[in-house]
Structures are given as C-alpha cells and as structure tokens.
VEXDREN-2710 file (C-alpha; in Angstrom, 1 decimal):
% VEXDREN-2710
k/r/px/py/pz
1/UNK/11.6/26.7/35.8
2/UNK/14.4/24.3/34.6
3/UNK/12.9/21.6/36.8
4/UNK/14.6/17.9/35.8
5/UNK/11.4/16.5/36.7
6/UNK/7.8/16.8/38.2
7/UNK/8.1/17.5/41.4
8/UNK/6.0/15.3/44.2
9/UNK/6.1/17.6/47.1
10/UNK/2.5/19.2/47.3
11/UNK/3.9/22.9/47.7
12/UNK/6.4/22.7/45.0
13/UNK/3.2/21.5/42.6
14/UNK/1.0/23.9/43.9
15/UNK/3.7/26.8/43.5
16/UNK/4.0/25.4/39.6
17/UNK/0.1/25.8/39.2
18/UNK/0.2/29.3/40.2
19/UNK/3.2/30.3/37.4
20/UNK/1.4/27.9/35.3
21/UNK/-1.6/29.9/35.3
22/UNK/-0.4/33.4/34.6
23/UNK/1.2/31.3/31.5
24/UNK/-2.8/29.9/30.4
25/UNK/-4.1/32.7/30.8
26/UNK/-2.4/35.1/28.7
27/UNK/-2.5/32.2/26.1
28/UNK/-5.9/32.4/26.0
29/UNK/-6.8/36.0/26.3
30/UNK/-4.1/36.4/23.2
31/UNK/-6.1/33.6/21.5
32/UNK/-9.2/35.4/21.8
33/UNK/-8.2/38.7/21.0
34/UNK/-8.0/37.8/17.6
35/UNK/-11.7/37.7/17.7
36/UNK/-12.3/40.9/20.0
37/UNK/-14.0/38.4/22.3
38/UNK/-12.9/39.5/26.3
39/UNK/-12.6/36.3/28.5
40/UNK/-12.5/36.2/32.3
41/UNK/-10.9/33.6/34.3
42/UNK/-12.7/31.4/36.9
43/UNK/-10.6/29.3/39.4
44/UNK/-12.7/27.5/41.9
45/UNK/-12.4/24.4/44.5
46/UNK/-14.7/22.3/46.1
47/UNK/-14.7/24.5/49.3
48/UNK/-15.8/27.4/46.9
49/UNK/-19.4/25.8/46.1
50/UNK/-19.5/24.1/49.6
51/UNK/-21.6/26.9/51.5
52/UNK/-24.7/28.1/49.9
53/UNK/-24.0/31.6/50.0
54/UNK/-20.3/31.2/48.2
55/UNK/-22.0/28.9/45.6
56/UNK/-25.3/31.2/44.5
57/UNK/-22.0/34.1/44.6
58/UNK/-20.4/32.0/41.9
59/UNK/-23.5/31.5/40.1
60/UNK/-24.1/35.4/39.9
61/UNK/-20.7/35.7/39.0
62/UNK/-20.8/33.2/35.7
63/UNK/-24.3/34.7/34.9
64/UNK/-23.0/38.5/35.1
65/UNK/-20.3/37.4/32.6
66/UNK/-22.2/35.7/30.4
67/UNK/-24.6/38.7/30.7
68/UNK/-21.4/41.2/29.5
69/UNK/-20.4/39.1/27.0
70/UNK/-17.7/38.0/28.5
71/UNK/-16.5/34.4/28.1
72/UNK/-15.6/32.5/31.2
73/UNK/-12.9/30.0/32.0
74/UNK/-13.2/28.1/34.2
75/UNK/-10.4/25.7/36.3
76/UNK/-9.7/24.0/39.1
77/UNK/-7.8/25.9/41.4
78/UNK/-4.4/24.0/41.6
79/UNK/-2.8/26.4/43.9
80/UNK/-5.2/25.9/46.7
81/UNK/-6.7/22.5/46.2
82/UNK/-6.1/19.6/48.3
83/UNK/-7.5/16.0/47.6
84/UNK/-10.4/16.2/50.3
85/UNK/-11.5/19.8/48.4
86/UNK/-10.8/18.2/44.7
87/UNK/-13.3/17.9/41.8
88/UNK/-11.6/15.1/40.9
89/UNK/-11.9/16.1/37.4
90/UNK/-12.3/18.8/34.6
91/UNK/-15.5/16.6/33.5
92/UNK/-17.5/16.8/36.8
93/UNK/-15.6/20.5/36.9
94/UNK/-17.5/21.4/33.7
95/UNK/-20.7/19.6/34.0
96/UNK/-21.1/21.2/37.4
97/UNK/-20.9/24.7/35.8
98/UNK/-22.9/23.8/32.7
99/UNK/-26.0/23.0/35.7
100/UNK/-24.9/26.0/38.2
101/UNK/-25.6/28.5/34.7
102/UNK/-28.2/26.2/33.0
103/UNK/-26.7/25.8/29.6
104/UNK/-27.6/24.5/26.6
105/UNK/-24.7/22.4/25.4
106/UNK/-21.7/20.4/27.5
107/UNK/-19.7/19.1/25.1
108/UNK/-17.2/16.5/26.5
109/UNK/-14.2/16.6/24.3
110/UNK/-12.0/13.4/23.7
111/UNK/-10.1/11.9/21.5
112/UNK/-12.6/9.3/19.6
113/UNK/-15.8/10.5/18.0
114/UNK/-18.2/8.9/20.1
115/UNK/-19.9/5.7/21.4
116/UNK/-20.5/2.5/19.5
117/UNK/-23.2/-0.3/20.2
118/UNK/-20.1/-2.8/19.3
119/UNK/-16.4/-2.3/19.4
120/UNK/-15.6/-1.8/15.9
121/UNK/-12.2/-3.0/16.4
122/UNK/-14.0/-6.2/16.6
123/UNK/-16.9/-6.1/14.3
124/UNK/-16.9/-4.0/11.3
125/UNK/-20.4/-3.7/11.4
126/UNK/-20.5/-1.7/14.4
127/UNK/-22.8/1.1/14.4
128/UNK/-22.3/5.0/16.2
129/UNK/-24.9/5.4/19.2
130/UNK/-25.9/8.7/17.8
131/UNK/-28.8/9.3/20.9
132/UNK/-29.0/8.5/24.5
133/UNK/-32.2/8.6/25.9
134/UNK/-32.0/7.2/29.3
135/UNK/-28.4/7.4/31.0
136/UNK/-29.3/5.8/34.3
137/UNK/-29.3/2.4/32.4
138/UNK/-25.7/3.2/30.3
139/UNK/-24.6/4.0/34.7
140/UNK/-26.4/0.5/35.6
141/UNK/-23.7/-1.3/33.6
142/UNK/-21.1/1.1/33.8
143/UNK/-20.7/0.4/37.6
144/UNK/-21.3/-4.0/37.6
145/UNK/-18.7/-6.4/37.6
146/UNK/-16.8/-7.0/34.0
147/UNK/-17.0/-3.3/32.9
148/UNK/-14.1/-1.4/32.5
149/UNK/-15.4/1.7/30.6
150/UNK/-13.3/3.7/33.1
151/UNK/-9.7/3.7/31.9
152/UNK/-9.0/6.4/29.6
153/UNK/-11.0/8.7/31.2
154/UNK/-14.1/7.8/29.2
155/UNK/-15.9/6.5/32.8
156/UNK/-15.7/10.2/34.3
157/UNK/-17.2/11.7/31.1
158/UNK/-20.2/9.2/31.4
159/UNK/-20.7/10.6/34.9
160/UNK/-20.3/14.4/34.0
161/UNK/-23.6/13.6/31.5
162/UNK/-25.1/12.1/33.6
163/UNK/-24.6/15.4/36.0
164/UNK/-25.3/17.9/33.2
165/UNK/-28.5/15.8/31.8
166/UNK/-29.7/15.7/35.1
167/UNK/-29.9/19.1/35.2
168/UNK/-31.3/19.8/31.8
169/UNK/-28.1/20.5/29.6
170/UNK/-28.0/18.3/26.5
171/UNK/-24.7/16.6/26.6
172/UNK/-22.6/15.8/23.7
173/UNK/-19.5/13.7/23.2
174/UNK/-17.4/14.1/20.2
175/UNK/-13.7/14.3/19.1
176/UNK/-11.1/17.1/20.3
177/UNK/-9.3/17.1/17.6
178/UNK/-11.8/18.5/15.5
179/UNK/-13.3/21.5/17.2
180/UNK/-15.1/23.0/14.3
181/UNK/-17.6/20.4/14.6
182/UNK/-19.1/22.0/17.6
183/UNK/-21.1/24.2/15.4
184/UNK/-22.4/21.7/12.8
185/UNK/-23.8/19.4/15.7
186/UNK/-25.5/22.3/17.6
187/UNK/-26.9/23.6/14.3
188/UNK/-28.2/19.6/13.6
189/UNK/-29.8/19.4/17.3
190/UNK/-31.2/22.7/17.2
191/UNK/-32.6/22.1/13.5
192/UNK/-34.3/18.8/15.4
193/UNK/-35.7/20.5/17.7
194/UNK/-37.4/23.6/15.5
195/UNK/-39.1/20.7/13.4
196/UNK/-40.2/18.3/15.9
197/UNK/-42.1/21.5/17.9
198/UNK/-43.4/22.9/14.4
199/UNK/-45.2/19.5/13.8
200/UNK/-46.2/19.3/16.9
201/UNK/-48.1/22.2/16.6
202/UNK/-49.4/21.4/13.2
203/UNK/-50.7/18.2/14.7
204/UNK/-49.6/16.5/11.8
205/UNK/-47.0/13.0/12.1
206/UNK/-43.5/13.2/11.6
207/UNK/-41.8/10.9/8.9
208/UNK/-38.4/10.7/9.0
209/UNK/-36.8/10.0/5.1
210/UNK/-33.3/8.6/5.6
211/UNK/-30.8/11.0/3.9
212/UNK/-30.4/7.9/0.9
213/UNK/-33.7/7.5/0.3
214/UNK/-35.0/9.8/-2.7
215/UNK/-38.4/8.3/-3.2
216/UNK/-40.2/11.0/-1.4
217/UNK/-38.7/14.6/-1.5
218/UNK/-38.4/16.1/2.3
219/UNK/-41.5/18.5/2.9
220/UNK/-44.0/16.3/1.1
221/UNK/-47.4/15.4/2.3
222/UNK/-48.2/11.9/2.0
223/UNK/-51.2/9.6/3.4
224/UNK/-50.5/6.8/6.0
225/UNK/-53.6/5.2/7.1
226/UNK/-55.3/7.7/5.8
227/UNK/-53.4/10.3/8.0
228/UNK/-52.0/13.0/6.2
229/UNK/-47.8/13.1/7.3
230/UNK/-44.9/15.6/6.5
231/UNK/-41.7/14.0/6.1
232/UNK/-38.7/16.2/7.9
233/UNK/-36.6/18.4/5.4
234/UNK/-33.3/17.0/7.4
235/UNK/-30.1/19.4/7.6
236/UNK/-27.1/17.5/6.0
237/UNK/-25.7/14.9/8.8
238/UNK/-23.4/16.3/11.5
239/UNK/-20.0/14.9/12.5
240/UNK/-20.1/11.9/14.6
241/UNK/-20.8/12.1/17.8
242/UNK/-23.0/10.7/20.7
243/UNK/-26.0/13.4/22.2
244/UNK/-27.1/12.7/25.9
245/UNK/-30.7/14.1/25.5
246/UNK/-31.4/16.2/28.7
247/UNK/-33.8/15.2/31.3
248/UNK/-37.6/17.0/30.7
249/UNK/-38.2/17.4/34.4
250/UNK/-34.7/19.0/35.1
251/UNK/-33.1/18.9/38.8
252/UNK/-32.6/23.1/39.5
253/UNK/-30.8/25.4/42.0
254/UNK/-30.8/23.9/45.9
255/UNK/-31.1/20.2/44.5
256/UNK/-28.8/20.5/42.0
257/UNK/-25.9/22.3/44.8
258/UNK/-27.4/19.1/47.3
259/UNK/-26.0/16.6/44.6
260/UNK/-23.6/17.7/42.9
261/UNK/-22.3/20.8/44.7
262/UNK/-21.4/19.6/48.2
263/UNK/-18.6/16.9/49.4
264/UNK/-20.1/14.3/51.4
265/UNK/-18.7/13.6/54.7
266/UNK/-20.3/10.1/55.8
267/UNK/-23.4/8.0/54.9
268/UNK/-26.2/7.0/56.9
269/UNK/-28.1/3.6/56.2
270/UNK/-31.8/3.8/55.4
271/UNK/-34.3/0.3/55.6
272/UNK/-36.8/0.3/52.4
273/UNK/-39.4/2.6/54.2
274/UNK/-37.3/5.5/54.9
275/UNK/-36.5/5.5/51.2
276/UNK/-40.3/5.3/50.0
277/UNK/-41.1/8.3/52.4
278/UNK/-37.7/10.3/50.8
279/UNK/-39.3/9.0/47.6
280/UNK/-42.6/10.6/48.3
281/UNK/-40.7/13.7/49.4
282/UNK/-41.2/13.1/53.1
283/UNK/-38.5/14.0/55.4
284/UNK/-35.7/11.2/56.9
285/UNK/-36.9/10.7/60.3
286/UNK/-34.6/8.6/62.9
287/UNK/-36.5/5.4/62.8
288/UNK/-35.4/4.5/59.3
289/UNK/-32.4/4.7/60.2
290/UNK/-30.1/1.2/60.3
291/UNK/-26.5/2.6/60.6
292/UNK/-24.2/5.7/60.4
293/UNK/-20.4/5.8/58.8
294/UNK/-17.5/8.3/59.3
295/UNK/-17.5/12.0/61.4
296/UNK/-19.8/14.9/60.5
297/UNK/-21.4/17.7/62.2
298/UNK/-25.3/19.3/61.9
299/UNK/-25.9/20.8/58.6
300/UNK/-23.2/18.9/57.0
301/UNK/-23.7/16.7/53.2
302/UNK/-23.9/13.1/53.7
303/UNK/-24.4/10.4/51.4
304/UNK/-28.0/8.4/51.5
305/UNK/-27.9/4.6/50.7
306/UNK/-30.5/2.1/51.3
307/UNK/-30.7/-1.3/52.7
308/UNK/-33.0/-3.9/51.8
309/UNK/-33.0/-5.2/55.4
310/UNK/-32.0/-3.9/58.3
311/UNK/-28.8/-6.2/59.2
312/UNK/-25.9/-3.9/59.9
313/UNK/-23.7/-6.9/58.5
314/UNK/-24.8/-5.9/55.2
315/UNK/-23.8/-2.6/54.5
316/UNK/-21.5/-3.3/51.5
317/UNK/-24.9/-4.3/49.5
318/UNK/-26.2/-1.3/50.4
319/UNK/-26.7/1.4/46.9
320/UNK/-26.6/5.3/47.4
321/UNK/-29.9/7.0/46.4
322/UNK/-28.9/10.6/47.1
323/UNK/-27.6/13.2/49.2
324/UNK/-28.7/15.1/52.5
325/UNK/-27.9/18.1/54.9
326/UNK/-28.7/16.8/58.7
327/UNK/-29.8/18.3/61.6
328/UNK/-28.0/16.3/64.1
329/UNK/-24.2/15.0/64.1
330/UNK/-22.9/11.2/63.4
331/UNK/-22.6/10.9/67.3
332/UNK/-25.9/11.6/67.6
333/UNK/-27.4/9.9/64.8
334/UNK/-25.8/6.4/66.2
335/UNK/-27.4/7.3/69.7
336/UNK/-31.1/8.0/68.1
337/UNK/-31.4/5.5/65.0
338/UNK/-34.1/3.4/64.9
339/UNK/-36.6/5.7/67.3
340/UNK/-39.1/7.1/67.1
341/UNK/-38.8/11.0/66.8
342/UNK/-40.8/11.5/70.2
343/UNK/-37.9/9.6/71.8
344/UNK/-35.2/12.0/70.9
345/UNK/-35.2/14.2/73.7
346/UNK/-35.4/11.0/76.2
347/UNK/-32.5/9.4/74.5
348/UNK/-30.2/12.7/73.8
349/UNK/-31.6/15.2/76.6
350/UNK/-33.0/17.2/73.7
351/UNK/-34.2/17.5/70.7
352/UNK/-33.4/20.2/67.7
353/UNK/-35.7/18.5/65.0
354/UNK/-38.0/15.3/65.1
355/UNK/-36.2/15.1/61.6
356/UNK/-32.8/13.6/61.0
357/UNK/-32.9/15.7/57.7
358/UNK/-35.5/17.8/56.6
359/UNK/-37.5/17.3/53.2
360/UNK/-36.2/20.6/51.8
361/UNK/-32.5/19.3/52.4
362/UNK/-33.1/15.5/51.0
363/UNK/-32.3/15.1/47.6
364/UNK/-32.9/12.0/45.4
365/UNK/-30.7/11.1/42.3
366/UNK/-33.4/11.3/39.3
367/UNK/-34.0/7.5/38.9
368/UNK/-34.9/7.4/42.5
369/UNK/-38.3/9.6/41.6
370/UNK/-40.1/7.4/39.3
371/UNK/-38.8/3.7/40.1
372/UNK/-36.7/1.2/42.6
373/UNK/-32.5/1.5/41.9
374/UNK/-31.9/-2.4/41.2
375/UNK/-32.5/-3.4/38.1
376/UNK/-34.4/-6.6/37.4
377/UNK/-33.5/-9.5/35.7
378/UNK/-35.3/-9.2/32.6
379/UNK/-34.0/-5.6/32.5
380/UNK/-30.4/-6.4/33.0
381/UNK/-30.9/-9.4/30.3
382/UNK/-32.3/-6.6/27.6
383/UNK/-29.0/-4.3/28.1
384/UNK/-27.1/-3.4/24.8
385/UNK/-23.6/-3.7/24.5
386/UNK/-21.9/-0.4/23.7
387/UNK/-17.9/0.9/23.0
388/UNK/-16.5/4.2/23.2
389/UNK/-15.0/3.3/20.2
390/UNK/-11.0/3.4/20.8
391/UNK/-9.9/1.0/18.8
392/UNK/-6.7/1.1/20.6
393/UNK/-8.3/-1.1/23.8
394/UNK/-8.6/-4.7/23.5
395/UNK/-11.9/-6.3/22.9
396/UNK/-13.5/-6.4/26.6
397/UNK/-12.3/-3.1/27.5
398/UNK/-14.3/0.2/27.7
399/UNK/-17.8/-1.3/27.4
400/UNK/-21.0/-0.2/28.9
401/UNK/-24.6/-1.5/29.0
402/UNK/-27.3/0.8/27.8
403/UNK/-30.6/0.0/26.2
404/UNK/-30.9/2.2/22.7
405/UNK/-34.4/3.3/22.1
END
C-alpha cells in the first residue's frame, strides 16, 4: 500500500489485516495445490467462542472440515479484534483449537529445538529435556520471582501446553526452521506408544536398550530376577525436541470452553472451605465468599482465586484455581458474601439460586483435582533447573523449574 511505516491508528491496522488476508490466503491455497490438498480458512476472536452456542458452531465447523478432508487455517481475526476480545496469541489461538477438535499433536514451532535441564550456553554438558511429565510444576516456577522464561515468546508456548495437555493433546516443541521433522517425531511417539500397549498386553517388562548399547539385540528375551523381559526394538532417534505428554484424565467439551474458552470479567475471593467443596465438585455457595473485583453480570466467566484467610487486605496473595459462570451479578455478590444461602432473599429481596455458581458451571484447573496449589518447601527445594536453550540469552534468562521424572 506504499505505507512509509506501520500505521498506529487501530482502523488503519485493521483495514491492513483485511488486504493482508486476501494476500495469506491465496499464498497458501497456491502452496497446497501443489499437493491437491483443499484448505479452508478459519478467522475467529474471542467473542466467537464466548457464547456456548457460537463455540459448539465452530467446533462443528473444524470437525466437518476435517471430516471432508479439508485442511483448516486457522487465525485471529485482525479485522475485528480489539484488545478486550484478543487471544493474546497464535499459541493459546492454536492450543485452544487443538482442545475444541481433540487432536493428537500441537506442535509449537520456534526457533530453538527444545528445552534443556541447563543453559548450554553455560555448561556444555547440558542435556535436551526430551519428556515432560507433569507441566503444573515447569508453571510453579515459570510464574515465581527470578524467572524470566517469558521474553521471546517461549513463556506463552509453555502456557499453550499446558492448555492443549490439559485437554489430552500431546504437545510438542521443536524448531521452525526445520518442518520436516514433524513427521519423524510423530512416527517416534506413535512407535512408543504401539510398544509400550503391546507389552502391556503381553504382561511381560519393558527394557529399554540405549541406541549405543549392542550387547543385547532389540526384541530379545532375557531373565531379570527370574522374570522373563523384552527389550524395545527402538525406531532410530527423532530430531530434538521436547514432548509435553497429555494428561490421562483429559478436561473435555463444557470444562474445557469454562477455562480456556471464555474471557473473564472479574474474580471473586474464596476462604479455604469454598475451595475444598469446589474441589469435591460441590457448588460455590455465598458464604465462602471473602470478596468480589471488577463489573459483571449473571451468567458471565469470572475468575476463581482462593484465600488462605479471610482478610480482604490480602487479596494480592490470593492464587486463581479456576473459572466460573455466576448466577448473580458483582453488585450482588458484594451485598450477599459471606451468608448463608437462606439469607439471600432477606438481604437482596430475592433469590434466583441458593448458589453463587452452580457445580456444572465451576471448573477447576487440573492440579486443583488431586492436591493444594502451593507448593511446599521440600517440593520447591527438589525443582530442576531447565533452558529453552537459546543460546542467544544471557545466563539467568529464560529458565524454568520443573522436576524431570
């Protein structure tokens, strides 16, 4: 458009995006045509997924594609979005569709191969992290004081896996540069997989001979204990890269759009009990209630964070623990927190619910379902250090905590 420079006036960038995208899209349609592969374009904002209905619409949508053949792209829509309806991201963007369609793979592309447990800029003898098992402890350490995994855009693609994992989509980070390694590490986890369910149908142990180690040819039976064990017949070693293994007990459909799918407009403040009833899927009732922030209406997403006492004056302290859709407004919350729910229609001259928010529309991030959010001491003091492995950042830079099982 002969523009001198990028232009700051919202219109003027949205107006760009929308030439922009006539421009993408025939790129990639003529890309794919080589390959007699249709592709269909996707442009959504947060707004889209916001209301159930438009957000199980999409869903049908990606499945019916996906269902012709067809390959979807999806983007943000530039045109249309403002920063109140913004994903923020092409990360959360993407691990939000790999849940809403229940994919295998997300692969996060970037530009180094993976994570290390040191930064090999300093220490030659760092090694790859090749497996994550448990994200919610690589998050723990992401988010304390000191850690600044964030810059570079590395930070948002540790919360997109934790998204996609979350809802059951193994996650995989690896360089962009080199896109034909897709296949080779799919081929490698799927190749995992087929063995590990083979011997465990065979009841028999699985040995795993490191590729070096020629002293016992892969698909041998040997004795160990007198138990008779098959070594793994390994597929040759993939590109680097670092697998997020996907959580066995998978959020799925309303959770999953309660978490991840909705904008929150405010948080209320629970005390400890509230959050042991929401644990033991119980509904949020008004006398475990400590305190409301910002403006929202009935049936609008807010945040959930608990308090481990119920002084107001503590709120910064306080740690989200999930999302939920409530029956009654923030002005009304602040006028009925902290009573019982047989004092609502005393205090408000009615009553719609004896619940602030119903179990069905209460949902818990996945580490709130089997154990408290704070860490412990001992836990924090057992935290591997871990890089992303740009050896461009100086030595305290891009670090994260994660224990590697």
């Amino acid at each position: 458009m002969d523009l001198p420079r990028r232009p700051k006036h919202l219109p003027q960038v949205q107006a760009l995006a929308a030439i922009g995208q006539c421009k993408l899209m025939a790129m990639w349609d003529q890309l794919f045509a080589h390959l007699r592969q249709p592709v269909a374009q996707i442009l959504l904002t947060r707004n889209d997924i916001a209301d159930r209905t438009q957000y199980l619409n999409a869903q049908n949508t990606l499945h019916e594609l996906l269902g012709m053949g067809v390959i979807p792209i999806v983007n943000e829509n530039d045109t249309l979005s403002v920063q109140e309806i913004k994903f923020g991201d092409n990360d959360t963007l993407s691990a939000i569709t790999a849940g809403m369609v229940q994919a295998d793979y997300l692969f996060l592309m970037t530009d180094v191969d993976c994570l290390y447990d040191k930064n090999p800029r300093d220490f030659p003898d760092a090694k790859p992290v090749e497996i994550v098992e448990d994200i919610a402890e690589l998050d723990a350490d992401v988010s304390s004081a000191g850690s600044s995994l964030g810059t570079g855009g590395m930070g948002t693609k540790i919360v997109a896996a934790r998204l996609a994992t979350a809802a059951g989509v193994t996650t995989v980070i690896t360089r962009s540069s080199k896109p034909g390694n897709i296949a080779a590490i799919v081929q490698y986890a799927e190749s995992q997989k087929a063995a590990a369910r083979s011997l465990e149908a065979s009841g028999e142990l699985p040995v795993r001979v490191p590729h070096h180690d020629t002293a016992q040819p892969p698909g041998t039976a040997v004795l160990i204990n007198g138990t008779s064990t098959l070594h793994l017949d390994q597929p040759p070693l993939p590109p680097l890269h670092t697998r997020f293994l996907p959580d066995p007990h998978p959020i799925r459909d309303r959770y999953f759009w309660l978490l991840h799918g909705l904008a929150p407009h405010g948080t209320l403040y629970i005390d400890t009990g509230a959050h042991a009833a929401l644990a033991a899927k119980a509904g949020l009732l008004p006398v475990g209630i400590v305190d409301v922030a910002g403006t929202f209406g009935q049936q609008e997403c807010v945040r959930v964070s608990v308090l481990q006492s119920r002084d107001t004056t503590k709120l910064d302290e306080a740690e989200e623990v999930g999302r939920a859709l409530v029956n009654y407004s923030s002005a009304e919350i602040k006028r009925i927190r902290g009573v019982r729910s047989s004092q609502i229609a005393e205090v408000l001259g009615y009553a719609d619910s004896e619940y602030v928010a119903w179990r069905e529309s209460v949902a818990l991030f996945k580490r709130e379902m089997s154990r408290p959010v704070t860490p412990s001491s001992t836990e924090v003091s057992t935290w591997t250090r871990v890089c992303c492995g740009d050896f461009r950042c100086s030595p305290p830079t891009r670090q994260a905590g994660l224990r590697l099982k």
